[in-house]
C-alpha positions in Angstrom: -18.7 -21.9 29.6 -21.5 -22.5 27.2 -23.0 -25.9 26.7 -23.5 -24.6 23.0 -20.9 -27.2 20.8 -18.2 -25.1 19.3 -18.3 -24.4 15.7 -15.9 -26.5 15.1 -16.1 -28.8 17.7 -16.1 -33.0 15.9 -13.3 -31.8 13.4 -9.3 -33.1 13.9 -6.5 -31.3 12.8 -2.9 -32.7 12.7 -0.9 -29.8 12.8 3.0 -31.1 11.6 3.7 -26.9 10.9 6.7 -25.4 12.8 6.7 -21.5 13.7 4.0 -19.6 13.0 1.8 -19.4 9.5 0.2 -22.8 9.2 0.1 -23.3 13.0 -1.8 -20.4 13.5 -3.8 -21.7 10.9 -4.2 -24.6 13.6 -4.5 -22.1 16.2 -7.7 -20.0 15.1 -9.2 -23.5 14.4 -8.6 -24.9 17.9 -9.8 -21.2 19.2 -13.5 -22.3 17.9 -13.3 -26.3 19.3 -11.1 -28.4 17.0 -9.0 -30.8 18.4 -5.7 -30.0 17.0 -3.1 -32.2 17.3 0.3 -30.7 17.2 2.7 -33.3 15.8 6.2 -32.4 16.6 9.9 -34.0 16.3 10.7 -36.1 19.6 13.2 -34.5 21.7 13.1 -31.5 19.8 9.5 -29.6 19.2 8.7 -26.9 17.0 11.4 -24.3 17.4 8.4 -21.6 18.3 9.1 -22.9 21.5 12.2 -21.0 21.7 11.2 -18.0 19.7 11.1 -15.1 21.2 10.7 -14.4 25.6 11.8 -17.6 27.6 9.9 -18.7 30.4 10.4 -21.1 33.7 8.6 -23.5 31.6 11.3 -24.2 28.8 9.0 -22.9 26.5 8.9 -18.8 25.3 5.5 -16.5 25.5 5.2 -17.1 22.1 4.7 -20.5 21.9 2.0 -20.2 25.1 -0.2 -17.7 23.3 -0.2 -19.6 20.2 -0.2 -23.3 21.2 -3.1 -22.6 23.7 -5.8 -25.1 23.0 -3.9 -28.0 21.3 -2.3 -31.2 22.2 1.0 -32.0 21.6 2.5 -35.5 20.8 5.7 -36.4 19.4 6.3 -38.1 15.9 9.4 -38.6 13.5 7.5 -38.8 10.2 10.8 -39.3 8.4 11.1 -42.8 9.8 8.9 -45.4 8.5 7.5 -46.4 11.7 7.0 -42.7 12.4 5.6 -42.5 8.8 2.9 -45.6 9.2 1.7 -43.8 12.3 0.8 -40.4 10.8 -1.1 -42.5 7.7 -2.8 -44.2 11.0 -3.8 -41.2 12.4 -4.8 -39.2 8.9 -7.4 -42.1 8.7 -9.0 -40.2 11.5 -8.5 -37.0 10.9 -9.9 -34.1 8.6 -7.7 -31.6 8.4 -3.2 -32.0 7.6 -1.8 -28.5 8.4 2.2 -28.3 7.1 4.8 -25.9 6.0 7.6 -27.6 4.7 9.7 -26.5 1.8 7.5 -28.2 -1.3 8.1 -31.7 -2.1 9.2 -32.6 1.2 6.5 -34.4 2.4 6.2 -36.5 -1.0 9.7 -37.1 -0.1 8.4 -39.5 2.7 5.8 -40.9 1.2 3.1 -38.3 2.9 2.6 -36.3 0.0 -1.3 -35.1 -0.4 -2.2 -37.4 -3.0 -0.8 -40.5 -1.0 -2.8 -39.3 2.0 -5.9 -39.2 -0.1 -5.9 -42.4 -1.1 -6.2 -42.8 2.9 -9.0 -40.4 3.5 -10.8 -39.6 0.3 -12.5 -36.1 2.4 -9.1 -35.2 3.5 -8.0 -31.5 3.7 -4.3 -30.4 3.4 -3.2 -26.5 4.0 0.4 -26.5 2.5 2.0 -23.0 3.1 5.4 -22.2 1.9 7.2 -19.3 0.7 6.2 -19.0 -2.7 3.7 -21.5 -3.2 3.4 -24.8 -4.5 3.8 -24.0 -8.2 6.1 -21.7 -9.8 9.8 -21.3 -10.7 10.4 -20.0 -7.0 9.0 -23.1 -5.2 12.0 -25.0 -3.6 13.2 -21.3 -2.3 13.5 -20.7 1.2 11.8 -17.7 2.7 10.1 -16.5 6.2 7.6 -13.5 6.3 10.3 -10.7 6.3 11.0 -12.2 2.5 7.3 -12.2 1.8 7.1 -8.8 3.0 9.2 -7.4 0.5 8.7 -10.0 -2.4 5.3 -8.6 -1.9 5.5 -4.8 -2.3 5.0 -4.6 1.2 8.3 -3.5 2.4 8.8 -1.4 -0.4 6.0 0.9 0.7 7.1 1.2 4.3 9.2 3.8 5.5 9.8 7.7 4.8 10.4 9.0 1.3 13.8 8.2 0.0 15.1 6.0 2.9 15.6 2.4 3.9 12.4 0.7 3.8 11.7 -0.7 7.4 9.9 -3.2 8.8 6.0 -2.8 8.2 4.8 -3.4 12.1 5.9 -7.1 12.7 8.3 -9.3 11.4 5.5 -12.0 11.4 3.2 -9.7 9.7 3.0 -12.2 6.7 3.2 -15.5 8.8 -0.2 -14.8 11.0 -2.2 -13.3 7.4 -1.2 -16.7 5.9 -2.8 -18.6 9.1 -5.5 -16.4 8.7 -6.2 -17.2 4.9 -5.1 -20.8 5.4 -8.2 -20.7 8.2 -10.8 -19.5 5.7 -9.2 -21.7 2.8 -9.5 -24.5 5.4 -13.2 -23.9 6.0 -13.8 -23.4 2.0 -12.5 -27.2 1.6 -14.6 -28.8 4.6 -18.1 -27.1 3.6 -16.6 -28.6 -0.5 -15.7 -32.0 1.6 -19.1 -32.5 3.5 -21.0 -31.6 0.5 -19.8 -33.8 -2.5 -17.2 -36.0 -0.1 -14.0 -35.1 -1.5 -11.5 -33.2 -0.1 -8.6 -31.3 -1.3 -5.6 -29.2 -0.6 -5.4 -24.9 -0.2 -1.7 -23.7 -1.6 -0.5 -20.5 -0.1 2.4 -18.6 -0.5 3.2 -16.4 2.2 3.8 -14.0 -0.3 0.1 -13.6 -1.5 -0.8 -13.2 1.9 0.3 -9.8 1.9 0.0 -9.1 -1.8 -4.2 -10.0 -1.8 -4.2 -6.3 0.7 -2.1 -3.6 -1.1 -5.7 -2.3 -2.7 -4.8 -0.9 -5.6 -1.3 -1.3 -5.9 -1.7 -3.4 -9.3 -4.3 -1.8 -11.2 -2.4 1.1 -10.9 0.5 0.2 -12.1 -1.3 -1.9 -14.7 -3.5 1.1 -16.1 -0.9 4.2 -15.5 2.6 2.6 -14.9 2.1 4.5 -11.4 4.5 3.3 -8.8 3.5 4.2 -5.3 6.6 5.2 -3.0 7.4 5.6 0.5 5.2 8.3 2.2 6.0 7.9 5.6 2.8 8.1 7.7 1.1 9.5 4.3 -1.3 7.7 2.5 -1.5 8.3 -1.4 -4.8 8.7 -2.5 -6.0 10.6 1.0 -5.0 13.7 2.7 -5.0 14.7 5.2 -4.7 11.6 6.9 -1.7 11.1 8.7 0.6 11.0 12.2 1.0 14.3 13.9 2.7 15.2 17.1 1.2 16.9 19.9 2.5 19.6 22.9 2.9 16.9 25.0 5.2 14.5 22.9 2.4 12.4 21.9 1.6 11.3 18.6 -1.9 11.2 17.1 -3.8 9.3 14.0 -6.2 11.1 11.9 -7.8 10.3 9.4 -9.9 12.5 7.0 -11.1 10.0 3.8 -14.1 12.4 2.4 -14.2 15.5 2.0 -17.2 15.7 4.4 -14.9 14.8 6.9 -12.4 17.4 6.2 -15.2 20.3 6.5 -15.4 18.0 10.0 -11.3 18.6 10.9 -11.4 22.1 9.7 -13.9 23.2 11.7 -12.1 21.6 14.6 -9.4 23.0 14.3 -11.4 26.7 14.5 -10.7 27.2 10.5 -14.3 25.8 8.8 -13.3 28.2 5.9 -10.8 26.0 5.0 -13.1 23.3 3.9 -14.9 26.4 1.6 -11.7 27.6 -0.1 -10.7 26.0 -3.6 -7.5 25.3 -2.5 -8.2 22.4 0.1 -12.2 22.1 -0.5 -12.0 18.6 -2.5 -9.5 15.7 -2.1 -7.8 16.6 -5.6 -6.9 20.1 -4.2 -5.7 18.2 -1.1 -3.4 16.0 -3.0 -1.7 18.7 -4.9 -1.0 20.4 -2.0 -0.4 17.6 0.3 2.8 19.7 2.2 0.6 22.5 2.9 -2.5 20.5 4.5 -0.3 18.5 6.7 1.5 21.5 7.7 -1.9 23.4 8.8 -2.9 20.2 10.8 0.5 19.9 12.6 0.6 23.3 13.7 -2.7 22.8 15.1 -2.2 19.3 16.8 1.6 20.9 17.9 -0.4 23.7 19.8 -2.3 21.3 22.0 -2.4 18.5 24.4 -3.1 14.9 23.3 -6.0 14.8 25.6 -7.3 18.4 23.6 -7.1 16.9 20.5 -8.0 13.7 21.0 -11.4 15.7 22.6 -12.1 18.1 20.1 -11.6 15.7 17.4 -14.3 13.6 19.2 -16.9 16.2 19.7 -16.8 17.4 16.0 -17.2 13.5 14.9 -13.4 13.6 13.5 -11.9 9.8 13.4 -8.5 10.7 15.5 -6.9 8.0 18.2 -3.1 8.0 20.1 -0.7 5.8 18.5 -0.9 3.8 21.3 2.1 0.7 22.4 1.5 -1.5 24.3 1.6 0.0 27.9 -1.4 1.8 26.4 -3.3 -1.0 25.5 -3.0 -2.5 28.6 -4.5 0.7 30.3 -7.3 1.2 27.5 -11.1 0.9 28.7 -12.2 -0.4 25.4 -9.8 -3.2 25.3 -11.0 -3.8 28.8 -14.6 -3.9 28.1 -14.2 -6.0 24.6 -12.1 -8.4 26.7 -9.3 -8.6 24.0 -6.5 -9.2 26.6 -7.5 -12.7 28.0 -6.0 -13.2 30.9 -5.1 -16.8 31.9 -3.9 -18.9 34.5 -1.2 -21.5 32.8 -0.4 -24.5 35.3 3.2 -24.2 33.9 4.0 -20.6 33.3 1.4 -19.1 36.3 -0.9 -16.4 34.7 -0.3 -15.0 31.3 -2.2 -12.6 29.3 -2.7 -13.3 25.4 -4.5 -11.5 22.8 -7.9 -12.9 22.5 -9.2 -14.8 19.6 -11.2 -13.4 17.1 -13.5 -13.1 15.5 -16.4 -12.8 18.2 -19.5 -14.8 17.3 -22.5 -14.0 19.4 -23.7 -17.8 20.4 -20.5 -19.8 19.7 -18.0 -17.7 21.1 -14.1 -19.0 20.8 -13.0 -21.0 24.2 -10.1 -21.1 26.1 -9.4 -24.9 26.8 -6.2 -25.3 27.7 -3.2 -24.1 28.1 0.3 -24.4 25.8 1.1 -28.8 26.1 4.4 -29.4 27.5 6.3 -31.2 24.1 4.8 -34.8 24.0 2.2 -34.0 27.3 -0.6 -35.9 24.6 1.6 -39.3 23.7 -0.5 -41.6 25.6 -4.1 -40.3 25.5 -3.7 -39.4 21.6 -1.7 -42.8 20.5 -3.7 -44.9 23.2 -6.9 -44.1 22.8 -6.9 -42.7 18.9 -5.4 -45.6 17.4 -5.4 -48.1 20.3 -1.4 -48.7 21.1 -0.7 -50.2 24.7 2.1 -49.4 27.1 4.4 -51.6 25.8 4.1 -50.5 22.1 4.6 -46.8 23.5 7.5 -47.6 24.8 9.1 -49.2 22.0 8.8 -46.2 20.1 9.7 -44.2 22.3 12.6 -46.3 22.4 13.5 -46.0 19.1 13.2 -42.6 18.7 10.2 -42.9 16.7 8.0 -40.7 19.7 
């Protein structure tokens, strides 16, 4: 381990998020050396503890990959006890992570201006469903809603069916940590330079919406509305999922018509890339059926391992579709460490994706492991804001921690 400080090593988060889109947020912060302080209800937790594969520990896989380097300490903020304690600790702090429905936290008194008027520099990320603002903003939603609120969902699936899931479920919850990480960092650069802070507003929503290209100035210029295309993409062919002799399914992608020439003589047929017909993308596109079907036969014909090796040689971008058995067995995810293999003193030794991205002199750290709900009461109310035993005990007495 480096002696190098972390990039972000002096800043304190107080993460009072549940699930997964602002703690994440909290999550690629504490990767790079924040202390994040997960705030959570006493007794209770955040229910990612009991998303998803249950362990000996109580707590599921999920909430060990992404509770890894914070503390955990409990804290009713809906009592006024609970409520004085978080204005207590916000004093200290530079960063508020939360994800309640809007107005909630205004509610109890904890609403972002009221906690500016404690800590002028403060920074709030406030992620919700559809934003802050807007005739949607009391409505309820997770990221399967964003993803089709978005236009997301809409585009995923084969033509004329049910639109499926795009990938993950949580798709839209980890892009609005992500975002909410870079809207975090905007604010604290703003807040050491002129002193002020100020809060970032995401809806999970735009999350997914900000990366569907140029879905809107389409539609804006033409009226065009993109549709289903399976494992097509609109503007590209071919570039696509075909199946191979042995059951396998490849990726390739041809974006140029460069790289096409490229395929075509691959695939023993350079002529191709010299006849009108398929010679520029436009051509392509208008016979999209045909193209494919010429690739398909010629994937079809081979092995995986042929394809994946001719491809290669003529400088053709083609990979497996890999899950997650595959990954595991991958040299390159070996040799860029991205499975980070720990050993947890609660749930033995777990493997978690690893963070990114990779700096090259302040690399992320692995600190320590998921906190047991409430493992941080005394060192974080002790020795932050100076309570004794006795004081601890009377709120945990009264349900307060």
């Amino acid at each position: 381990m480096s002696d190098t400080p972390l990039p972000l090593a002096g800043i304190r988060v107080l993460d009072t998020a549940t699930f997964i889109a602002a703690p994440f947020c909290g999550a690629v912060l504490a990767d790079f050396g924040a202390e994040v302080i997960k705030i959570e209800q006493p007794g209770v937790g955040d229910p990612l503890r009991r998303l998803g594969t249950m362990t000996e520990t109580g707590d599921t896989l999920l909430w060990h990959s992404e509770a890894r380097n914070k503390r955990s300490v409990t804290l009713d903020l809906r009592q006024p006890t609970g409520a004085d304690l978080f204005r207590r600790l916000v004093a200290k702090s530079d960063v508020v992570l939360e994800n309640f429905r809007p107005g909630t936290l205004e509610k109890w008194g904890l609403g972002y201006e009221a906690l500016r008027a404690i800590n002028k520099k403060l920074v709030m990320l406030r992620v919700s469903a559809y934003g802050q603002t807007g005739p949607y903003r009391e409505r309820p939603g997770f990221a399967r809603i964003a993803h089709a609120f978005s236009g997301l969902a809409y585009l995923a699936g084969e033509a004329g069916r049910v639109p499926v899931v795009p990938g993950s479920t949580t798709l839209a919850d980890y892009m609005s940590g992500v975002w909410g990480a870079l809207g975090v960092l905007l604010a604290l650069r703003v807040a050491e330079r002129s002193g002020i802070g100020q809060y970032v507003d995401i809806g999970l929503y735009e999350s997914i919406f900000r990366l569907l290209d140029e879905l809107a100035p389409a539609y804006a210029r033409s009226g065009f509305v993109r549709e289903r295309q399976g494992p097509d993409t609109v503007n590209v062919v071919p570039h696509s999922h075909y199946s191979t002799r042995d059951g396998r399914w490849v990726a390739i992608a041809c974006s140029s018509d460069k790289m096409f020439a490229r395929l075509a003589a691959a695939m023993g047929r350079p002529e191709l890339a010299r006849t009108p017909e398929y010679a520029t993308m436009k051509a392509r596109l208008e016979r999209r059926e045909a193209v494919n079907r010429q690739v398909q036969e010629w994937t079809e014909a081979r092995s995986s391992a042929d394809v994946l090796a001719i491809c290669e040689a003529h400088d053709v971008p083609c990979s497996l579709i890999y899950s997650i058995a595959d990954i595991f067995n991958d040299p390159q995810y070996a040799a860029r460490g991205n499975l980070l293999r720990v050993a947890d003193p609660r749930a033995g030794e777990l493997v978690l994706p690893a963070p990114v991205p990779r700096l090259s002199e302040t690399p992320a750290q692995f600190r320590s492991a998921a906190p047991a709900l409430g493992a941080d009461n005394q060192a974080v109310y002790g020795s932050l804001l100076g309570l004794d035993a006795s004081a601890l005990a009377e709120l945990r007495r009264s349900g307060v921690i």
